[in-house]
N, C-alpha and C positions, 0 to 999 in steps of 0.2 A: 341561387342558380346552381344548378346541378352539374357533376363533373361533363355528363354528356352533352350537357348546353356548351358548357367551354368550349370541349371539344371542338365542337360543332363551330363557334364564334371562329377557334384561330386556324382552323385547316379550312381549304374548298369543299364544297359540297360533294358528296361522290359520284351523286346524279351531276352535276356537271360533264362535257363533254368537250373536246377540242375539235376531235376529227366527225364527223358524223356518215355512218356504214351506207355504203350505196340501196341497199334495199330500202332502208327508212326516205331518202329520199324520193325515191321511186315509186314510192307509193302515196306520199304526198304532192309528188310533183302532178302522178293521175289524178285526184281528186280536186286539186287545184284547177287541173285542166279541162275537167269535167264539169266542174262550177261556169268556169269562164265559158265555153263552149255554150253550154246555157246561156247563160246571161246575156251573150253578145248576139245568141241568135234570136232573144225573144221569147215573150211569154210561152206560146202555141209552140214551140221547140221545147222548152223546158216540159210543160206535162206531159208534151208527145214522150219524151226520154224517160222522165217519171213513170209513165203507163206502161213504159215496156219492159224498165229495168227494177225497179220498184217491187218490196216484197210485200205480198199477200198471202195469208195461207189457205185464201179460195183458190189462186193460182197457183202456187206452188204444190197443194196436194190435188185439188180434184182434175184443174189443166195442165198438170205433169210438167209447170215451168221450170222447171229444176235450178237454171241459173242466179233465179232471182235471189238465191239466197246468197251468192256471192255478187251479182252486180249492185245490190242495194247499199252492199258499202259504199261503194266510191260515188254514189246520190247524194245531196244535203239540201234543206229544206233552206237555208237562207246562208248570207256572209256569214251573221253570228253563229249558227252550228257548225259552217265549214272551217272557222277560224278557232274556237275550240278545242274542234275534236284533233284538226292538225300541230295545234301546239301543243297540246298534249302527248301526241305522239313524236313530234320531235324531241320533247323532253324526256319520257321515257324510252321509246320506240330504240335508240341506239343501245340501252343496255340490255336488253336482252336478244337484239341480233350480235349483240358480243361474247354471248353466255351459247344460243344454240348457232349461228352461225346463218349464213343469206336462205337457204333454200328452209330449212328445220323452222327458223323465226315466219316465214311466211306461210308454213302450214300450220305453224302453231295461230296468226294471226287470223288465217282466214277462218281456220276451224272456231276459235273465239266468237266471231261475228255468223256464221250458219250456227252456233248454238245459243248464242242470241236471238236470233229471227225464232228458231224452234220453241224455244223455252218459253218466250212469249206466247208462241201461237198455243204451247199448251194452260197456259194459264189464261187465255182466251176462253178455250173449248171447256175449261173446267169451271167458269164461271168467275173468274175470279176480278175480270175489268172486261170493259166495251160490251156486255150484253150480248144482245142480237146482231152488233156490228163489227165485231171483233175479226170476222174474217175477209170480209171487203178491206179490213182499215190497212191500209199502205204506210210502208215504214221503210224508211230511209236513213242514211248516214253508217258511219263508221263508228260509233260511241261502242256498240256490244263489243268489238273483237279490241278496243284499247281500253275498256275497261278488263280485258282477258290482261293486255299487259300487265296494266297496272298490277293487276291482282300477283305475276309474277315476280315483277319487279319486288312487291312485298314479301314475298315468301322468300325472295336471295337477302333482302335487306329492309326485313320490318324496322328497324332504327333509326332510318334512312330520314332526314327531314324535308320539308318540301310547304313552300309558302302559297297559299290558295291566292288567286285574283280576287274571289269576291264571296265573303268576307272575306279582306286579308288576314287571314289568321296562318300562324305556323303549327304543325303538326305532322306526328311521324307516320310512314307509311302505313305501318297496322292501325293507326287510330283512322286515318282516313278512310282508308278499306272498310272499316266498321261502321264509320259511321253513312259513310256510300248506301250501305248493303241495309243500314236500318233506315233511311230516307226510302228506300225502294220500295222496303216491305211495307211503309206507314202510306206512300202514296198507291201503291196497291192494293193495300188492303181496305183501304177510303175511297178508292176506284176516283181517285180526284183527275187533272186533265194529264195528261201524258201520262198515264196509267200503263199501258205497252209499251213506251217506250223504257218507262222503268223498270218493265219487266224481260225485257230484251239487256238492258244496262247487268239485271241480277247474271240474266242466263250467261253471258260472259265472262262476270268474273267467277261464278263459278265454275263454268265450265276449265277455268284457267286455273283454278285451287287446286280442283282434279287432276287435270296433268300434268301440274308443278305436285301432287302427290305423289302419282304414278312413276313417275322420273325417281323422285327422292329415293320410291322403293327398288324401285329396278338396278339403281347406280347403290343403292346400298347391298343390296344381294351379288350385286357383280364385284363389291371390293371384298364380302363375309362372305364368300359359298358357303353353303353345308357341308360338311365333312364328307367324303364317300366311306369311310372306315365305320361312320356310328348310322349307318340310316332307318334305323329304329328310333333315333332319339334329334329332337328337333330342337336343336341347339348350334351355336354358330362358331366350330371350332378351327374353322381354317387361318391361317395366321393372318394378319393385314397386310396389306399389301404397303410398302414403305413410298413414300412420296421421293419424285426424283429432283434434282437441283434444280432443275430450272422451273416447277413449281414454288417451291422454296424459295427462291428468286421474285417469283412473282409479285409473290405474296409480302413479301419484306417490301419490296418498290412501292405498292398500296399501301403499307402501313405508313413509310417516307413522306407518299405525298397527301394521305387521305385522312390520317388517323388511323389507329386499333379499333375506334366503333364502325369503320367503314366493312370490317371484313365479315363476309356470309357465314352461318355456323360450315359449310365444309369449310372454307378458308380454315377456321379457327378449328378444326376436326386435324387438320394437315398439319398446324403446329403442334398439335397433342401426337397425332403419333410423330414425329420429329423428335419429339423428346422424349417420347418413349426408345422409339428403335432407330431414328437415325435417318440417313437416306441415301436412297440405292443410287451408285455410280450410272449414268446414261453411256 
């Protein structure tokens, strides 16, 4: 057994959670609510709701439905997808409205899920699943924008363990991610049954890889400017910027209760310059 199995055996998990962020709940409380509403009102209530909120890319691009690409989240085809896709999201869903915060986490969630529905619809049009029927076919559920989490969640903490329902097997967050992403491409590329849905599942997390990219460069240009003194020469000489105590802080109290493999490379970026230069008074 490997040191990072230990690890792992005698601290909590880091995905663990005690408090849980009101947006996570709020968004599974709607889909919850949404479900039952259904269910209680009857069959003929259910597809009426389906028919109107339900995404299509005949209705979304040639009848200008615009919405359905965000109300087909909070849709689910039965209990079993709705109880899935919400434990999932309470499992991860709090760690990264802890990382960007209630308004940032749910643009970052809804955009996940509208590039899901798209991603699909263009692997639709390009032949790739559903034929001739690719744009009638209606698609519902929350899977694309929490598979965008997940995909987050991995890029703060690929190391991160996490024990499947079924098979129960354990494995770290990048081995999952990968093997997600090659499950997708094989039932896609087989055009086997939930073919768009799998292709909705890819469009999410990678649309989430992306702007866990995008972020990583932006936050790294804003702590390395460019020098103004060399702007001929494209190199990154402005000093770093020193981390202040109560990061510092933080960061110790996670190692206390979580382990050392708990911490995201910036965490461990913050200890390195700490020992380089130190840390600036607040």
């Amino acid at each position: 057994m490997s040191s990072e199995e230990r690890e792992w055996m005698r601290t909590p998990p880091p995905l663990a959670s005690r408090t849980m962020p009101s947006l996570v709940k709020i968004i599974v409380f709607l889909n919850v609510l949404v479900f039952l509403f259904e269910f209680v009102s009857g069959q003929e209530t259910m597809f009426r709701v389906e028919l109107l909120g339900a995404f299509s890319a005949q209705r979304f691009f040639q009848d200008h439905e615009l919405w359905r690409a965000i109300s087909y989240q909070f849709l689910h085809a039965n209990v079993g997808h709705l109880f899935l896709n919400m434990w999932c999201l309470w499992i991860f869903g709090p760690i990264l409205e802890r990382q960007f915060g209630g308004i940032r986490f749910l643009i970052y969630y809804l955009t996940c899920g509208i590039a899901a529905a798209l991603f699909s619809s263009a692997l639709g049009y390009w032949g790739f699943w559903g034929a001739d029927q690719w744009a009638e076919t209606h698609m519902v559920g929350a899977s694309g924008a929490i598979y965008g989490v997940i995909a987050a969640c991995t890029v703060l903490s690929p190391r991160d363990r996490i024990m499947l329902i079924f098979p129960p097997i354990e494995m770290t967050l990048k081995t999952f991610s990968i093997v997600v992403l090659g499950i997708a491409l094989l039932i896609i590329a087989m055009d086997w049954n939930n073919a768009g849905g799998e292709a909705g599942h890819m469009g999410g997390m990678l649309m989430g890889f992306l702007i866990m990219s995008i972020r990583a460069i932006l936050k790294r240009q804003a702590a390395y400017p460019l020098s103004p003194q060399h702007p001929t020469h494209n190199s990154w000489s402005a000093p770093p910027v020193r981390p202040t105590a109560s990061q510092v802080d933080d960061i110790l109290d996670k190692i206390s209760q979580h382990g050392i493999d708990s911490l995201t490379d910036e965490e461990r970026e913050v200890l390195v310059q700490v020992s380089k230069y130190g840390q600036r008074r607040e």
